[in-house]
C-alpha positions as CSV (number, residue, x, y, z in Angstrom):
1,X,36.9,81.9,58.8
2,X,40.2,79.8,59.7
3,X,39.6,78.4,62.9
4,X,42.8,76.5,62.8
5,X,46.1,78.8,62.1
6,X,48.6,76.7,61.6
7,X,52.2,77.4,61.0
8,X,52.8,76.7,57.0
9,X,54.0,73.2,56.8
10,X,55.2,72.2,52.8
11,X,55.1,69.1,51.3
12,X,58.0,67.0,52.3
13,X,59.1,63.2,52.3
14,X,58.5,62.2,56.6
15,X,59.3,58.7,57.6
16,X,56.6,56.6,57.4
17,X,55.4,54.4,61.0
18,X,54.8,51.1,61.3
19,X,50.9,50.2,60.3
20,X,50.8,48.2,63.7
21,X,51.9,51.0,66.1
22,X,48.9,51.6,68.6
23,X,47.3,54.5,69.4
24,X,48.4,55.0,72.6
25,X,51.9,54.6,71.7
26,X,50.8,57.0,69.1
27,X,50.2,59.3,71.6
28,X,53.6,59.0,73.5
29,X,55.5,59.0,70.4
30,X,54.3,62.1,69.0
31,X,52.9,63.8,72.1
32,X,49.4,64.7,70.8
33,X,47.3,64.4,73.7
34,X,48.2,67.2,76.3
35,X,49.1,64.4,78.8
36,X,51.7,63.1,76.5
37,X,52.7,66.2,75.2
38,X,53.2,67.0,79.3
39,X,55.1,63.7,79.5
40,X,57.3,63.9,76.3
41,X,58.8,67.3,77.5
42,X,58.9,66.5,81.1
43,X,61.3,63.1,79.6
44,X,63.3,65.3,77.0
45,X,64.4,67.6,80.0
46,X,65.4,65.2,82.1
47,X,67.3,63.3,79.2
48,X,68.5,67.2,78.1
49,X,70.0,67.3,81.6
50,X,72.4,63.9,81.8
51,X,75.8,63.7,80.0
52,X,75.0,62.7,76.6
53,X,77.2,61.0,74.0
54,X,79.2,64.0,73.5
55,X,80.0,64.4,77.4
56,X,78.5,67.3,77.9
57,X,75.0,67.7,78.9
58,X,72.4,69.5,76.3
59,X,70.8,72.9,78.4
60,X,68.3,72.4,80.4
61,X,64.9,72.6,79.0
62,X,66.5,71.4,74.8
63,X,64.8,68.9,73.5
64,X,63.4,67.5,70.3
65,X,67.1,66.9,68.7
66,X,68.9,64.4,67.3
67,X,72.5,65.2,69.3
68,X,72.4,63.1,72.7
69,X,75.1,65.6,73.8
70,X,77.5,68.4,72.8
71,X,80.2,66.9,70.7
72,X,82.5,70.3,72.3
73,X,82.0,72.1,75.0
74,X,79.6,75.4,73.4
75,X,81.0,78.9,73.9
76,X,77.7,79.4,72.7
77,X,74.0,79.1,73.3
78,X,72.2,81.0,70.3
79,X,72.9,83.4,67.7
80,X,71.8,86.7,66.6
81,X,72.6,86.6,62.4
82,X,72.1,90.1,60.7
83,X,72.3,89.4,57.4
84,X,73.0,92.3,55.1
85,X,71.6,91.3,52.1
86,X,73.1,93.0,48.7
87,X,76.8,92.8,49.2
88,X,77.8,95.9,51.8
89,X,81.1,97.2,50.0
90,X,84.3,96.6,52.3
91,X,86.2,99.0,50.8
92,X,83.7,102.0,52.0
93,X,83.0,100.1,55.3
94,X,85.7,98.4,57.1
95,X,88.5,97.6,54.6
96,X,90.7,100.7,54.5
97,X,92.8,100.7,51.3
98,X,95.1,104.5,51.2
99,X,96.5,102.8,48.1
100,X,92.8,103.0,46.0
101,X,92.7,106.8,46.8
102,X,96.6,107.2,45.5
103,X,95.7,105.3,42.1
104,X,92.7,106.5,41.8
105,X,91.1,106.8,38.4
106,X,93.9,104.0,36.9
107,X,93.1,101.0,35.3
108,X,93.4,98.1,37.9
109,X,96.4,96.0,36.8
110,X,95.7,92.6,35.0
111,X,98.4,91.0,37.5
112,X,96.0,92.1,40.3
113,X,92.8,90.6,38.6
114,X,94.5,87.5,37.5
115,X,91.8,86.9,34.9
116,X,89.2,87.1,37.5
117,X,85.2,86.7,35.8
118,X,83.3,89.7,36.2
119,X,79.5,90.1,35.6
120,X,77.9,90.9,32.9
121,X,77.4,94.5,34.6
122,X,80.7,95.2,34.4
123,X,82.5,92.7,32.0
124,X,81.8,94.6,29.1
125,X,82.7,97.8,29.9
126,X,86.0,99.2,27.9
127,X,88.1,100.0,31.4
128,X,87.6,99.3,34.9
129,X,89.4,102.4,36.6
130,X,89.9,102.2,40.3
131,X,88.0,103.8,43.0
132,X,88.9,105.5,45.8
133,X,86.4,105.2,49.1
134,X,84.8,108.7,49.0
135,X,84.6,108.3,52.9
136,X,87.3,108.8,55.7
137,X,88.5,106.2,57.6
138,X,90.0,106.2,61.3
139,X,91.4,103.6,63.8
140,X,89.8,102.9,66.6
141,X,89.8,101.2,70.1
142,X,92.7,99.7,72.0
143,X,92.7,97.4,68.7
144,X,93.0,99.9,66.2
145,X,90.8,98.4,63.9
146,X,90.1,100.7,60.8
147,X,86.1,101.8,60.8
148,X,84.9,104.0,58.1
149,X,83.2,107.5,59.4
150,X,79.9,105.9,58.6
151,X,79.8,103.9,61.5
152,X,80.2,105.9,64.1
153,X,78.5,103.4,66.3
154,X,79.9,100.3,65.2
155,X,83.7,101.9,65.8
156,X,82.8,102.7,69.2
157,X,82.3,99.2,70.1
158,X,85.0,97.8,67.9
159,X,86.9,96.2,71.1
160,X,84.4,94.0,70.9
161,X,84.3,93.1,67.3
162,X,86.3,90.7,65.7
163,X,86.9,92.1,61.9
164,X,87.2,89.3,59.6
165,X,88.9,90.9,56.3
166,X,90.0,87.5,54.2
167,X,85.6,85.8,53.9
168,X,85.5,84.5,50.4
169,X,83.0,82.7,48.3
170,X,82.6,81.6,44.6
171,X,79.1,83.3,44.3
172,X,79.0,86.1,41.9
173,X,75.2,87.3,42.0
174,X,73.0,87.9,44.9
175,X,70.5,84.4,44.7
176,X,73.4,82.2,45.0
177,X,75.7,83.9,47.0
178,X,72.8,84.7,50.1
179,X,71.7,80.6,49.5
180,X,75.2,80.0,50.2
181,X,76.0,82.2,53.1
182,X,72.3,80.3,54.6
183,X,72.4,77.2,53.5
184,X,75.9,76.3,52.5
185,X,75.2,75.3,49.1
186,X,74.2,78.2,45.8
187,X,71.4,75.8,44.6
188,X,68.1,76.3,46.6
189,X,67.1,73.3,49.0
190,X,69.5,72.8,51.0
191,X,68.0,73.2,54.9
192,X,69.3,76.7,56.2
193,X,72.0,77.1,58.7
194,X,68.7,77.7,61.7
195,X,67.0,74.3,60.6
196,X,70.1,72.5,60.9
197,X,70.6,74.1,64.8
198,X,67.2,73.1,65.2
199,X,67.8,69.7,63.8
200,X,70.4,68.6,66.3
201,X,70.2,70.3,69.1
202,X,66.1,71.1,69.4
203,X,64.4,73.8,71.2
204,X,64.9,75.6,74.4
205,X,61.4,76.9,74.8
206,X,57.8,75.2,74.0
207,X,56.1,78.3,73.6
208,X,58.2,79.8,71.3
209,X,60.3,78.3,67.8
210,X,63.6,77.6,68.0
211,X,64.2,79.8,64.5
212,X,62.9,82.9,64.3
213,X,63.4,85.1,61.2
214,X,62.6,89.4,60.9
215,X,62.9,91.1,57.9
216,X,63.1,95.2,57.9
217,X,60.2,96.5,56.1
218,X,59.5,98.6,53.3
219,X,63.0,97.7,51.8
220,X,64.2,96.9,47.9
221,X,66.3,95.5,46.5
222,X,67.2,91.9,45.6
223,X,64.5,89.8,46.6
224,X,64.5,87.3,49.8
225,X,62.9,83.9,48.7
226,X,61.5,81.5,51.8
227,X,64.1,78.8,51.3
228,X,66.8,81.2,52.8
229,X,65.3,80.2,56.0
230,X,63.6,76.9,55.1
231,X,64.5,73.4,56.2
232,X,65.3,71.5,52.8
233,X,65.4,68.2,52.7
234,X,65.1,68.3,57.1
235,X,61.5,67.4,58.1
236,X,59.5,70.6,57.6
237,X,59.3,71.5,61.9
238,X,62.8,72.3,61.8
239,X,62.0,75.4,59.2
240,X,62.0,79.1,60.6
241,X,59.1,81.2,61.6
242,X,58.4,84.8,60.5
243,X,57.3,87.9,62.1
244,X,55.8,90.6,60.6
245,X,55.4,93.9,61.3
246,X,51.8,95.1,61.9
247,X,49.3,93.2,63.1
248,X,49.9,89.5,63.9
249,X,53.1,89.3,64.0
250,X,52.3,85.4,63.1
251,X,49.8,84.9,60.7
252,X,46.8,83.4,61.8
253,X,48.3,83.1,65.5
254,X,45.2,85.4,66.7
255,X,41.7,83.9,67.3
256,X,39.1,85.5,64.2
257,X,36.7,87.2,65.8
258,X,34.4,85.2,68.3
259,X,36.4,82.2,69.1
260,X,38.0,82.2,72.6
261,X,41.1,80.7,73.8
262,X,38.7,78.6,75.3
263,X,36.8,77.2,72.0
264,X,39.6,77.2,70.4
265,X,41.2,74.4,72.8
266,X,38.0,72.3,72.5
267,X,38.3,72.8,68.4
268,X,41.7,71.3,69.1
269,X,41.0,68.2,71.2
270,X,38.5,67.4,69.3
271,X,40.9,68.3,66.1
272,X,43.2,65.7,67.7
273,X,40.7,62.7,68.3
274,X,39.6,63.2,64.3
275,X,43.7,62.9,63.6
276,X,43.8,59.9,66.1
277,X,41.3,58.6,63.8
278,X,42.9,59.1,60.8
279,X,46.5,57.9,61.6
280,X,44.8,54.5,62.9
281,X,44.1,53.9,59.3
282,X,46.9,55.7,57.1
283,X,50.4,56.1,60.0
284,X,51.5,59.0,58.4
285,X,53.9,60.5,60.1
286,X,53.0,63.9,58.3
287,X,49.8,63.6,60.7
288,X,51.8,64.2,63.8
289,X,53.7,67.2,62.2
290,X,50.7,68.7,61.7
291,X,49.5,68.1,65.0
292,X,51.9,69.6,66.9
293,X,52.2,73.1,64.2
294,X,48.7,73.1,65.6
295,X,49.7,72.7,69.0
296,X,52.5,75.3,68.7
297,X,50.2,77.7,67.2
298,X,47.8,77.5,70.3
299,X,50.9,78.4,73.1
300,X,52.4,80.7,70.4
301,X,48.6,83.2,70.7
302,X,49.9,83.8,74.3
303,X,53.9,84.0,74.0
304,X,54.0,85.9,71.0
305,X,52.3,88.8,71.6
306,X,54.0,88.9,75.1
307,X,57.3,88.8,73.3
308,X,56.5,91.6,70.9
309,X,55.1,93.9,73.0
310,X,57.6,96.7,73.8
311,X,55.4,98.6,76.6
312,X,58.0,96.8,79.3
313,X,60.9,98.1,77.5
314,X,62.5,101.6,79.7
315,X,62.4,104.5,77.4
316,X,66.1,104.6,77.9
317,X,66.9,101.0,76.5
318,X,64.9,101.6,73.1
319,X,66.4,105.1,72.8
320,X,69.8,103.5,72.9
321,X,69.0,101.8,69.6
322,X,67.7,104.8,68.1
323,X,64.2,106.7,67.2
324,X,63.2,103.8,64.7
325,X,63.2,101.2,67.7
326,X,59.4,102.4,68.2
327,X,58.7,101.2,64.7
328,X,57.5,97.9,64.2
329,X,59.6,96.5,61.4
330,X,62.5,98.7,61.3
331,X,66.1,97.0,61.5
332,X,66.3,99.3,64.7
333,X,63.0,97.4,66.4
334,X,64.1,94.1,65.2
335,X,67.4,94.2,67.1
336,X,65.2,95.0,70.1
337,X,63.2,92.3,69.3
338,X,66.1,89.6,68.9
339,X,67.6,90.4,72.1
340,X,64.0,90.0,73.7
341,X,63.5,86.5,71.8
342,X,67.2,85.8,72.6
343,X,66.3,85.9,76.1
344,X,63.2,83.4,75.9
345,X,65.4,80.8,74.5
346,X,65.0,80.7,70.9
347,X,68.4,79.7,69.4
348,X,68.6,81.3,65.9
349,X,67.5,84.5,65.3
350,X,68.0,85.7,61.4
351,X,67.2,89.5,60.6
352,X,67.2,90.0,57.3
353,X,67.9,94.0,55.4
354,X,68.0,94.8,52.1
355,X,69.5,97.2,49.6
356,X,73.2,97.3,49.8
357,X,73.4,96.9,46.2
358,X,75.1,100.0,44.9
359,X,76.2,99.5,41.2
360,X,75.3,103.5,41.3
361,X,74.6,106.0,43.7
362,X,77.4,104.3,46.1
363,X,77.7,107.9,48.6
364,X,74.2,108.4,49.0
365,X,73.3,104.4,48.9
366,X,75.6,102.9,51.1
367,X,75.3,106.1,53.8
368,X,71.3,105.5,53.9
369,X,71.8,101.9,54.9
370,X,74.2,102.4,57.5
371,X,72.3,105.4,58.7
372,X,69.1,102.3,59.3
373,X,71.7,99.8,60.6
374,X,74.9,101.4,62.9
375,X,73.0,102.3,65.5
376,X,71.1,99.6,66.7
377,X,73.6,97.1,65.9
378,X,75.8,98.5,67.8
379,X,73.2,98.9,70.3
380,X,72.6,95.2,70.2
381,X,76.0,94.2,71.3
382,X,76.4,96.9,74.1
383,X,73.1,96.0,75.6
384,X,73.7,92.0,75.2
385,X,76.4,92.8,77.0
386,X,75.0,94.6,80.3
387,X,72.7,91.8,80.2
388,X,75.5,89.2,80.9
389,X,74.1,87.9,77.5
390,X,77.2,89.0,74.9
391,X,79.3,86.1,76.6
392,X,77.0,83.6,75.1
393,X,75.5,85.0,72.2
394,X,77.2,85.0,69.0
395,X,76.3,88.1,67.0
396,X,77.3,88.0,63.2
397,X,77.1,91.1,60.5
398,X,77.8,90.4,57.0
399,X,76.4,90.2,53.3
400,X,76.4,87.4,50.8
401,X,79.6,88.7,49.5
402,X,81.6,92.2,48.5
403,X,82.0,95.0,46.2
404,X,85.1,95.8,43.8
405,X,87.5,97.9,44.0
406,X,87.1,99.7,40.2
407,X,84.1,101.2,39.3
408,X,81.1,100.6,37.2
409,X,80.0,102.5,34.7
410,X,82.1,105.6,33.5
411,X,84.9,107.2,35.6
412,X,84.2,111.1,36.2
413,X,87.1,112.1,39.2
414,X,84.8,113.4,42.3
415,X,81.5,111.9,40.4
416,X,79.0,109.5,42.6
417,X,79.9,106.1,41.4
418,X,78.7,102.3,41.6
419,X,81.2,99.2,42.9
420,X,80.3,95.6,41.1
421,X,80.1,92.5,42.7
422,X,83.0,90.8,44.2
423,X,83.3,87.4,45.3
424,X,87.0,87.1,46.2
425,X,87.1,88.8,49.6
426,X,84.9,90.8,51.5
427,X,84.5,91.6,55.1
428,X,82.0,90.4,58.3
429,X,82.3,90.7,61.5
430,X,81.1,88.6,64.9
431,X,80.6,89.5,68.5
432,X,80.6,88.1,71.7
433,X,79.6,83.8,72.1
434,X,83.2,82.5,72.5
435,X,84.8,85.0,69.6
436,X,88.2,86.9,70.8
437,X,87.3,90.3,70.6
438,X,88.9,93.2,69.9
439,X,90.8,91.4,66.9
440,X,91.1,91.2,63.4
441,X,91.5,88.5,61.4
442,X,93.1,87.7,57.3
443,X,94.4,90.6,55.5
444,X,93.3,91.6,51.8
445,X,95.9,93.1,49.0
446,X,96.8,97.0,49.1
447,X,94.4,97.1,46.3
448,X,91.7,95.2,48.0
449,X,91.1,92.9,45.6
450,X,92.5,89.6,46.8
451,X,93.0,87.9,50.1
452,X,96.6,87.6,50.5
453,X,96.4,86.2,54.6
454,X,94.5,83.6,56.5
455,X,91.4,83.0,54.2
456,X,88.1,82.1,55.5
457,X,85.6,80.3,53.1
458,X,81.6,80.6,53.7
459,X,82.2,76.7,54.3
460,X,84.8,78.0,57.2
461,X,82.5,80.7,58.9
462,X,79.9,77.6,59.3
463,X,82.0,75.3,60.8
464,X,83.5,77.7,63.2
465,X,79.6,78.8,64.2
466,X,78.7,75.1,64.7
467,X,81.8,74.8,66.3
468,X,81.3,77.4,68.7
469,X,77.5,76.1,69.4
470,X,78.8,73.0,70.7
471,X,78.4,70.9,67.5
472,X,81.4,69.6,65.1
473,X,80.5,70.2,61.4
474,X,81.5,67.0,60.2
475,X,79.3,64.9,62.6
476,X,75.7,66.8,62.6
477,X,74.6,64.8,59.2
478,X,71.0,63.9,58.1
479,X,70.6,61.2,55.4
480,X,68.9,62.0,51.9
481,X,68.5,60.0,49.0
482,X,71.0,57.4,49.8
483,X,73.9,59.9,50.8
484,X,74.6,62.2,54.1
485,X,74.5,65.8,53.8
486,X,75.7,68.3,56.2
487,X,75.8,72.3,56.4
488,X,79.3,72.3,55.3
489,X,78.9,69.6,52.7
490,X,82.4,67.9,52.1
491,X,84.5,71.0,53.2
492,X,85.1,73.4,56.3
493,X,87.7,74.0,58.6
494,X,87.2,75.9,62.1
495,X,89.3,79.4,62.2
496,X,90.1,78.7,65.7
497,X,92.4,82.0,65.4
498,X,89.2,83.9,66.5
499,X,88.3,81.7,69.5
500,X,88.8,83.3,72.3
């Protein structure tokens, strides 16, 4: 029987405290008695609440990060990432290309390539004919922005949208290039874009994480590894938490059977005095981390379920976001759920869905997934936006990086085909929190296989999200092994074009 959940903590270097600290002061540092804990928020709000360094005062209710103050004024207070995992192809999508359909079937020119790699699903093969988008496209809006007939949702609300056509990375397969888009660097163990939020400007609720991650369900594809949402080299708190689908939607968070909310508190105080106890003699700082996940844990049993639960939700709202938004675990009930967690303060809000990786079977492949994902995020936005919520919320849609413009495998005129990986431009798109709407931004070649117009790198999208939080990239830094690291690393430049 685990009588103490606790939120999975791994093993990670903590600053070590001073062998004389006391264990009162103990107890005010790390806010392990529930009088302290009372006191340590009750002091972060009211320090949240003056002007800090940056001149701008933090919201009211942050606490627990480094940043005294905003370093800009934030367009921003949280973000709504829905991460399309698999490389959605542009070309079918969003990036309309009437040249591909004119050449279609011809080799694409080595002038165009420029000696590009390739993978080694595609590298090999003899030719690499172009490929005409099998779907129609239309403009749509006052903008006139080109969406592809299957999102007929999305293109409804594309006055919203801002269209970002020239993204760019140098990842080539899927493990790098979604470690990159989340963490700024391809190698694993780098903290995530949500730990570093949580890093420097802390949490806006106590009963509920800052970082909250939801992955659709029953999905394939490429794999989705933990350290997409972890917090690297960051002390472990600042790592994301996941709900499931079914059951708890935390593991552990419910009491086994016959414990009570009220045993359980005693467990924990008298949890706490053995820790008091064991920090006299080792000050690990590790100790208090582990504490407080315990602490969390307890206020999470009540605020979770109350967050999760969709019985207050008017029939009209969920059918807005279509019939799956009853289904725990679909993308459509996740959406639902991070605009219900975006309202309870929690900053970063990841959903994660799979399968967009069509190296065959692109018409029938690439129209399920956007069957599963149109909808509700368009539904997202609109309903953000009755809310009052869009103007502060900063909705993003994108993949790790895009699909080419030839195809892979054999060419058969008419035939379903595949698209390869392609690195070298692809398209996202971002909503609301300080974005200009209703505009798009860079501008690929007719063949849609370079960017040829205001290129934005991965490093670029992250500075301008920072940027629009509140926080410039080059000053939220945490030091590691003798040298500072931030999300963008040593590059980044905001794309202020889009700042509305």
């Amino acid at each position: 029987m685990n009588l103490f959940p606790v939120l999975h903590v791994p093993s990670q270097q903590l600053p070590v405290q001073p062998a004389s600290i006391g264990r009162r002061q103990w107890l005010g540092q790390f806010g392990a008695g529930f009088g302290s804990v009372a006191l340590a928020h009750m002091l972060a709000r009211q320090a949240a609440a003056e002007v800090g360094a940056g001149g701008l005062a933090l919201p009211a209710g942050s606490s627990g990060g480094v940043l005294d103050g905003f370093h800009i004024p934030p367009k921003a207070k949280r973000v709504i990432y829905l991460c399309q995992s698999g490389g959605p192809s542009q070309l079918d999508l969003y990036d309309h290309k009437p040249l591909l359909k004119e050449r279609d079937g011809e080799q694409l020119p080595e002038s165009v390539r420029g000696g590009q790699r390739l993978t080694g699903m595609s590298g090999n093969q003899s030719s690499i004919p172009l490929a005409a988008s099998p779907f129609a496209f239309a403009r749509h809006g006052q903008s006139g922005a080109w969406v592809s007939s299957l999102l007929p949702h999305t293109a409804k609300i594309a006055d919203r949208l801002c269209f970002i056509h020239s993204m760019h990375t140098e990842s080539i397969n899927h493990g790098p290039g979604v470690t990159f888009m989340q963490s700024g660097s391809q190698i694993p163990g780098r903290p995530s874009i949500g730990a570093w939020l949580d890093y420097g400007l802390g949490t806006a609720d106590d009963d509920l994480p800052s970082f909250v991650v939801l992955i659709t369900k029953n999905k394939g594809g490429q794999p989705l590894m933990s350290h997409l949402w972890g917090a690297g080299f960051l002390p472990p708190k600042h790592q994301a938490v996941r709900f499931r689908s079914g059951g708890d939607p935390v593991l552990y968070v419910s009491n086994p059977p016959g414990v009570s909310r009220e045993n359980r508190r005693a467990l924990l105080d008298g949890l706490r005095e053995l820790h008091e106890h064991q920090f006299a003699a080792t000050p690990d700082a590790a100790i208090a981390a582990r504490i407080a996940n315990y602490e969390m844990a307890f206020r999470m049993q009540a605020s979770v379920p109350e967050v999760t639960d969709f019985s207050d939700e008017p029939a009209s709202v969920l059918d807005t976001y279509g019939p799956e938004a009853r289904d725990p675990g679909s993308f459509a009930a996740n959406c639902v759920l991070a605009r219900r967690l975006a309202e309870r303060g929690v900053r970063f809000i990841q959903l994660y869905h799979q399968d967009w990786d069509h190296h065959g079977g692109l018409k029938g492949g690439i129209a399920s997934e956007a069957r599963q994902t149109d909808r509700p995020a368009a539904a997202l936005v609109e309903d953000l936006a009755q809310r009052g919520m869009l103007d502060d919320t900063l909705v993003v849609w994108g993949g790790e990086f895009g699909r080419t413009n030839y195809c892979q495998g054999l060419y058969r005129p008419g035939a379903d085909f595949g698209r390869d990986h392609h690195p070298r431009c692809f398209t996202i798109w971002m909503a609301g929190g300080g974005i200009k709407p209703g505009t798009t931004w860079g501008e690929t070649c007719e063949f849609g296989y370079n960017v040829v117009k205001d290129p934005v790198h991965v490093h670029d999208f992250h500075a301008t999200m920072l940027h629009l939080l509140g926080i410039d990239h080059e000053r939220l830094t945490y030091k590691f092994q003798g040298r500072r690291y931030r999300l963008t690393d040593v590059h980044g430049k905001v794309v202020k074009g889009i700042i509305a």
